[in-house]
C-alpha positions in Angstrom: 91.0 -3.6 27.9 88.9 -0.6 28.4 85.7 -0.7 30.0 82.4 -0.4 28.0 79.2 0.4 29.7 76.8 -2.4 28.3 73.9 -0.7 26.8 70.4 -2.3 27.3 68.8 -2.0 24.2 67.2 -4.9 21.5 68.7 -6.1 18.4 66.3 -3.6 16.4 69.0 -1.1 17.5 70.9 -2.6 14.5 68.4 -1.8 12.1 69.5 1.8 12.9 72.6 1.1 11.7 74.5 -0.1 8.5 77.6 -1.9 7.0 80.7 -0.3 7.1 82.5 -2.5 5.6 86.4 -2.4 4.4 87.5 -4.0 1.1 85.7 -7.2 2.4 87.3 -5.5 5.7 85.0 -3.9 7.2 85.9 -3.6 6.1 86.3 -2.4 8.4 89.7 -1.3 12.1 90.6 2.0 16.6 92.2 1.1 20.1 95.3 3.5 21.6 97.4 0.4 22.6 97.0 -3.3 22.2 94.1 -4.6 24.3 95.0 -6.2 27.6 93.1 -9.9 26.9 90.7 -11.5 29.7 91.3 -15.0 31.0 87.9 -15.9 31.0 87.9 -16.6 34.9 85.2 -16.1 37.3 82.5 -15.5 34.7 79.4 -16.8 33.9 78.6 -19.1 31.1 75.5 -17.8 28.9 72.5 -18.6 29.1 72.5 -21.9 26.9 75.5 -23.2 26.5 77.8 -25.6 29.0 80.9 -25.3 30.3 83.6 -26.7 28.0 83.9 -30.2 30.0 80.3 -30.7 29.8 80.7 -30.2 25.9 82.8 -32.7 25.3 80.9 -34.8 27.4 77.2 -34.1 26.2 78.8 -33.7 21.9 76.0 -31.9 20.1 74.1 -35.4 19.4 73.8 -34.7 15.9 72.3 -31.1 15.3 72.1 -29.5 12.5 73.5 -25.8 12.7 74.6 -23.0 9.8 77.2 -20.7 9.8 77.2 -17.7 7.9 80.2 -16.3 6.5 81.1 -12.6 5.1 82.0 -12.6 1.3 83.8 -15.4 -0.1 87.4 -14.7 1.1 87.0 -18.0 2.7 88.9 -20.4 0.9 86.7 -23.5 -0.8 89.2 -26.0 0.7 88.9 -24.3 4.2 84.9 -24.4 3.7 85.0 -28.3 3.0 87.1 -28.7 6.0 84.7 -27.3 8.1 81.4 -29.2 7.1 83.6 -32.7 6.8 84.9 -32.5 10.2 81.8 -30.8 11.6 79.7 -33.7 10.7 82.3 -36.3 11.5 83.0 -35.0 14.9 79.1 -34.3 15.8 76.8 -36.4 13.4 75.4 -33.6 12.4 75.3 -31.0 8.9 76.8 -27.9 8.9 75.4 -25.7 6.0 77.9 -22.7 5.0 76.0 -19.5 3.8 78.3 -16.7 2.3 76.6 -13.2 2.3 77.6 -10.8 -0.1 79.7 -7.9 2.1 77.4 -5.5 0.8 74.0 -7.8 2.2 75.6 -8.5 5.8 74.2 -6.0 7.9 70.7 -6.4 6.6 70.4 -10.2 6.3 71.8 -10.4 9.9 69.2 -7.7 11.2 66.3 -10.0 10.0 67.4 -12.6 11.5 70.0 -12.5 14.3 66.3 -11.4 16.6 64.1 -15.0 15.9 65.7 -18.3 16.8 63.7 -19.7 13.8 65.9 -17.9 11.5 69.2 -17.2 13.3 72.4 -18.6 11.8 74.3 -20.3 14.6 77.8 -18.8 14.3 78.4 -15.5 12.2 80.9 -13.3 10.7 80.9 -9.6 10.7 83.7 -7.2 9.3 85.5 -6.1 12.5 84.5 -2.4 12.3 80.7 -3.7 12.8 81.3 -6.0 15.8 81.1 -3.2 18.3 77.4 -2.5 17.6 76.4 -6.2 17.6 78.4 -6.8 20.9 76.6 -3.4 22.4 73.2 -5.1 21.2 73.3 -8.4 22.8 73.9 -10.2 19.3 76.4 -12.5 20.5 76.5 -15.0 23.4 79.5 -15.0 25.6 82.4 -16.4 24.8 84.9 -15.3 27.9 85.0 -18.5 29.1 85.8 -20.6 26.3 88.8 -17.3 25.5 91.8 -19.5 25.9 90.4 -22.6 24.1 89.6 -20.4 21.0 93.4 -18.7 21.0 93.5 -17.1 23.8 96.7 -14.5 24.0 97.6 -15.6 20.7 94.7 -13.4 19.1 95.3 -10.3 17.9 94.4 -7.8 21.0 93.0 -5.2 18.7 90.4 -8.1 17.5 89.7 -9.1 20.9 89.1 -5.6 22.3 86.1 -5.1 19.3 84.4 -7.8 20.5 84.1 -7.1 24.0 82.0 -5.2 25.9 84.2 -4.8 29.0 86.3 -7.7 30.2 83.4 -10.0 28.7 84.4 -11.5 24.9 81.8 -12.0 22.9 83.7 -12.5 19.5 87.3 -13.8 18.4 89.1 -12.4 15.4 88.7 -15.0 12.4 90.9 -13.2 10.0 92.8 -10.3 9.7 94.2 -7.9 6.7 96.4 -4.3 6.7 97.3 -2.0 4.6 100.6 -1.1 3.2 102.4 0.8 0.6 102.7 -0.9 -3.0 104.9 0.4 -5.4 107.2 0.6 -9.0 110.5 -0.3 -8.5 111.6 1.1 -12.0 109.5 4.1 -11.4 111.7 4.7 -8.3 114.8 4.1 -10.0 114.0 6.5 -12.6 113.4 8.9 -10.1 116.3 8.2 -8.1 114.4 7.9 -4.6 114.6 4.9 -2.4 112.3 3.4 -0.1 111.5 6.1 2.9 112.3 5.4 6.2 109.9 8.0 7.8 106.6 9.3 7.2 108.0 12.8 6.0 109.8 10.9 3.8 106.7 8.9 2.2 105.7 12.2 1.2 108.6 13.6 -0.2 110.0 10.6 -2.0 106.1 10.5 -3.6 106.2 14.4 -4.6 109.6 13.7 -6.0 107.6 11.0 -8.0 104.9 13.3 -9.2 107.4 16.5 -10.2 108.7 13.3 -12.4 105.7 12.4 -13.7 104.3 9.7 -11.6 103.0 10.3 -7.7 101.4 8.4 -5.5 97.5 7.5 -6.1 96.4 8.8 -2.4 92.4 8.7 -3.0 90.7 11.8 -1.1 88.3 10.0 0.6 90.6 7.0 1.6 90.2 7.3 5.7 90.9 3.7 5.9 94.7 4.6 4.6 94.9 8.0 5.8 94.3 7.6 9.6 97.3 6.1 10.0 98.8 9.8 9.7 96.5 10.2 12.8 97.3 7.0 15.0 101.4 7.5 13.9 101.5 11.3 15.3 100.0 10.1 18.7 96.2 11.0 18.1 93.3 9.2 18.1 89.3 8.6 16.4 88.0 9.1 19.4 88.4 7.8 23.0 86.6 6.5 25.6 86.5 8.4 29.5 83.5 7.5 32.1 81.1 6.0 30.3 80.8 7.6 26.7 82.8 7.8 23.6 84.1 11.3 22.4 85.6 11.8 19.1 88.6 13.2 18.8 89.9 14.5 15.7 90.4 17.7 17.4 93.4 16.7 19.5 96.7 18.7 18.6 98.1 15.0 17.6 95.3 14.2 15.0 95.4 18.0 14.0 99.3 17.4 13.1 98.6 14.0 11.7 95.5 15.3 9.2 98.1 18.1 8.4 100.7 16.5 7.1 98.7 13.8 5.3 97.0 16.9 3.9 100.6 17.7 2.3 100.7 14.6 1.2 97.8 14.6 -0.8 98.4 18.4 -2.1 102.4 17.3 -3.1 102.1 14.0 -3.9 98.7 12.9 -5.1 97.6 12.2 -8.5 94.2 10.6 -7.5 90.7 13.2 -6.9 89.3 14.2 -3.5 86.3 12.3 -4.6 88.4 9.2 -5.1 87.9 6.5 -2.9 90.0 3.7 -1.7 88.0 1.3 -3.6 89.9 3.0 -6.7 93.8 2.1 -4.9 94.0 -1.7 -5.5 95.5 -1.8 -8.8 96.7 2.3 -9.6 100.3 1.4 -9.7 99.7 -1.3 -13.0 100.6 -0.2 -16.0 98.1 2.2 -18.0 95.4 2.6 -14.6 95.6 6.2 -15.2 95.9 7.3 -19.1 98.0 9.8 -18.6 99.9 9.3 -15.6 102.0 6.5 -14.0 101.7 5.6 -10.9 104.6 5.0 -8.4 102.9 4.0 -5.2 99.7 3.3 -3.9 98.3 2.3 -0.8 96.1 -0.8 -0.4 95.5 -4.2 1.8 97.7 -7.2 1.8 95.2 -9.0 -0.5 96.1 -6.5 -3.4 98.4 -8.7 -4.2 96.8 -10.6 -6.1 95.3 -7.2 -8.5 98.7 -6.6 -8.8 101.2 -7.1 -12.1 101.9 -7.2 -15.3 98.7 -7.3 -17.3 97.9 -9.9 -20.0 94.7 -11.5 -21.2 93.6 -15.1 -20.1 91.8 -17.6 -22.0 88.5 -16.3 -21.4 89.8 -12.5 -22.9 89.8 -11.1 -19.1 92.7 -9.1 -18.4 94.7 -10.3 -15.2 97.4 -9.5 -13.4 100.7 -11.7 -12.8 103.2 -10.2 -9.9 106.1 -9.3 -10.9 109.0 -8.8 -8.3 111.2 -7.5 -10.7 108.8 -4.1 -11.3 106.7 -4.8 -8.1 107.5 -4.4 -4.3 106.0 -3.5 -1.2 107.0 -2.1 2.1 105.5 -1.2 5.4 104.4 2.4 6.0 106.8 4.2 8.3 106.0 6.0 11.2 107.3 9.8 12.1 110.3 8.6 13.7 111.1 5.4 11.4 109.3 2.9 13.3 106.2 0.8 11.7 103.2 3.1 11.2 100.1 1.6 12.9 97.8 1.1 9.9 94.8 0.7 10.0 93.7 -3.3 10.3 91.1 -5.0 8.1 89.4 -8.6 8.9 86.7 -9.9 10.6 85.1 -11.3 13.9 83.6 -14.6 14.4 81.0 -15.6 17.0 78.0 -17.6 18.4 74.4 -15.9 18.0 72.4 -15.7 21.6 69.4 -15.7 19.7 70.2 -19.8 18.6 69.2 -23.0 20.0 72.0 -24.9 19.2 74.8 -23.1 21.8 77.0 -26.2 22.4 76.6 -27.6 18.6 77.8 -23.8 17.5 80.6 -23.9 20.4 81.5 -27.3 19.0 82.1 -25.6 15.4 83.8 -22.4 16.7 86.6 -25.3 18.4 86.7 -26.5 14.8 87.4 -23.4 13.4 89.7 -22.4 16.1 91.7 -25.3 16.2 95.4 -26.1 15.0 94.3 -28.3 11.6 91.8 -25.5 10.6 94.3 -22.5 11.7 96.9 -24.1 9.4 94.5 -24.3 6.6 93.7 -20.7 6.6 97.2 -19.6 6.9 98.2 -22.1 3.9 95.8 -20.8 1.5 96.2 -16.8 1.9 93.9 -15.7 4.9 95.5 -14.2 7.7 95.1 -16.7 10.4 94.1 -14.1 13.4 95.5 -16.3 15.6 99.2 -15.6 15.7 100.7 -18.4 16.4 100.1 -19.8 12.5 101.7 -16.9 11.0 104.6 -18.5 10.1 102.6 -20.9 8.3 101.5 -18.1 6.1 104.6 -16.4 5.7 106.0 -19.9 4.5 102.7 -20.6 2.2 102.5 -17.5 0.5 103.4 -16.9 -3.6 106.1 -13.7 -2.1 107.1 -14.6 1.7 108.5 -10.9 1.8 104.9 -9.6 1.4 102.9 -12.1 3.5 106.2 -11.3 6.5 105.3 -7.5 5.7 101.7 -8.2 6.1 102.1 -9.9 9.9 104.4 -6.7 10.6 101.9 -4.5 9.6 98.9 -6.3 11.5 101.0 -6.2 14.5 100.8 -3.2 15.0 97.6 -2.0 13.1 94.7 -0.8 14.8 91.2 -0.7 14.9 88.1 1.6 14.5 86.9 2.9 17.8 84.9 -0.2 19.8 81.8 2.1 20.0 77.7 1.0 19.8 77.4 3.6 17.3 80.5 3.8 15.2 78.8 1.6 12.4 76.6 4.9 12.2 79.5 6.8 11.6 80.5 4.7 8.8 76.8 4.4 7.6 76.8 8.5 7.4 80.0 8.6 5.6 81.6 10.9 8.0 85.5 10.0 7.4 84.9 10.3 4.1 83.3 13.7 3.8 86.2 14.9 6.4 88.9 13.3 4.5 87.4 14.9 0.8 87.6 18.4 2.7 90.9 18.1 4.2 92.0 16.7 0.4 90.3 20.0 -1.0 92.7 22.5 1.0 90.1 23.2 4.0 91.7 24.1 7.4 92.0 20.7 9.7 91.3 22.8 12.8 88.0 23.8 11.7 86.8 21.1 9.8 88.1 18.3 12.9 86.2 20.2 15.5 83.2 19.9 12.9 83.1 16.2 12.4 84.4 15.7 15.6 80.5 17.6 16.9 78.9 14.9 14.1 80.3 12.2 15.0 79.5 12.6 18.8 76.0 12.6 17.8 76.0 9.1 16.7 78.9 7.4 18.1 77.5 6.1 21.4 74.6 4.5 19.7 
């Protein structure tokens, strides 16, 4: 795990800073290798909270605590689970808050600072759990590491909560991205699946010279830096004791380049587009004039995804298809998986409240095999490996939900940096992606972001 200089600053820092968050993945996920994980050995509890013995042996007696969650991708079964078995195990009420992705970052400002107001245990998209780490937002969790999942966690999850070898939150969920795409279109256009990333962009222009393309969305960094991670470069990296972007490395220069040709060949979406406009371009009649053979969007697409018909209440929905409908992991240069670019969340304690073993006692709840399970069974990518076959063998199209697990396996984060929420607050990526889209030169325009982006990204 690399080494973070903890910076000694108050949560007000955070007010500095806002939401990047990623299609309810935060948003939004970047490390250069899966993180080496901590055992938790040799270090301190924090202040507050007991050693895991003295847990069980002290309960909570009863207290009342609140969890706040991001969004409503948690399930409604998975939500009664938790409060039932909270109280039963503890006497006490657990009350469930879920804040609108869009509301996060300020609610949790206000209150994360007063122990009045603090919710216990908190969610944040995973490209926001650097700066609350970095702030002191989160008690320590390093020894209770193996207990909560331990080496079964995804290491990319594990590595944005830490500051150093300390963990201070645990991946809850996790999502990534992956081509969608038209089977019949396809056929029609007699291209197959590619088996490289050269190959993604010429079986997509061979799409759009058809009449089709791919819907590549100019300002869709989220999708597109996984041109950058598969060609060897990087966000930025982290030497001594500061971050340095680095989108002006020969290997993110070659990787912004070809997805550059890409977009130019292949794309029938604007360089003003973003990737909020990708979940449902390959349905029928998304764009009036065009089809649209692939597109590139989270595993939770699925579900946006389809033939479209009305339902009782006149909406139109979407019902999958396999027949016209598939999906397939994004290839690297060489044919291997692509690292994409991972979506989910973090989960963790808040220093700030006064209930440390009550919130431990929920974060073994949520943690544990019955609640794991639950997750996995009802769609959410249980973060914790182990369950994934549970959630290939739940899901509506196994294929998809095997693809998914691939994918996250090898995905990759946003940089673990104090100040990369700033980066996403300023809209950086996107303004850098748009120019790349509109035929600027990658050299020049990555040594320019790269300059703005170092004036934020250490906080």
């Amino acid at each position: 795990m690399r080494k973070m200089t903890p910076i000694a600053v108050t949560m007000a820092t955070v007010a500095l800073v806002a939401c990047g968050s990623d299609d309810g993945d935060s948003a939004t996920e970047a490390t250069d290798a899966p993180a080496e994980t901590t055992s938790g050995e040799g270090t301190d509890a924090p202040a507050g909270t007991t050693s895991a013995e003295e847990t069980d042996a002290n309960a909570s007696d009863g207290e009342d605590i609140t969890l706040w969650l991001a969004g409503t991708d948690t399930p409604e079964a998975a939500l009664t689970y938790l409060t039932e078995t909270y109280t039963s195990t503890t006497g006490g009420d657990l009350a469930i808050e879920q804040i609108g992705w869009g509301d996060l970052i300020p609610s949790l400002t206000a209150a994360l600072p007063d122990s009045s107001s603090t919710p216990d245990v908190f969610e944040t998209g995973n490209t926001q759990t650097a700066t609350f780490s970095a702030v002191g937002a989160y008690s320590d969790l390093t020894p209770y590491y193996d207990e909560l999942g331990g080496d079964a966690l995804l290491p990319g999850f594990v590595e944005a909560g830490s500051v150093g070898d300390t963990v201070y939150s645990v991946p809850y969920y996790f999502g990534s991205r992956f081509p969608w795409y038209r089977k019949d279109l396809y056929e029609a256009a007699g291209v197959d699946v590619p088996g490289t990333l050269q190959e993604f962009t010429d079986v997509n222009a061979t799409l759009k010279a058809e009449g089709s393309g791919a819907y590549i969305p100019g300002q869709d960094w989220r999708s597109g830096i996984a041109w950058i991670f598969a060609n060897g470069g990087d966000l930025a990296t982290y030497e001594g004791d500061e971050w340095t972007a680095s989108l002006s490395s020969d290997e993110s220069i070659a990787g912004m380049e070809m997805w550059q040709e890409l977009f130019t060949t292949a794309s029938v979406a604007d360089a003003t587009d973003t990737d909020e406009t990708a979940y449902q371009a390959i349905n029928d009649e998304y764009l009036p004039d065009t089809a649209v053979g692939t597109t590139l969007a989270p595993n939770w697409a699925y579900w946006s995804l389809g033939d479209i018909s009305e339902n009782e209440d006149g909406e139109a929905v979407a019902a999958w298809n396999p027949e016209t409908f598939g999906a397939y992991a994004l290839p690297g240069v060489d044919g291997e998986l692509a690292p994409v670019f991972a979506g989910g969340s973090n989960i963790g304690i808040s220093a700030a409240s006064q209930h440390q073993d009550a919130a431990l006692e929920l974060m073994t709840i949520i943690f544990s095999d019955e609640y794991q399970t639950l997750l996995a069974e009802n769609g959410l990518g249980p973060a914790n490996t182990d369950f994934g076959s549970v959630y290939v063998a739940s899901a509506a199209d196994p294929a998809i939900a095997q693809i998914s697990l691939d994918t996250a396996a090898v995905a990759k984060l946003t940089p673990a940096a104090p100040g990369w929420t700033s980066v996403e607050e300023q809209q950086l990526l996107e303004q850098y992606f748009q120019a790349v889209a509109e035929g600027g030169d990658v050299a020049s325009l990555a040594a320019e972001y790269d300059d703005k982006i170092n004036a934020v990204i250490n906080g």
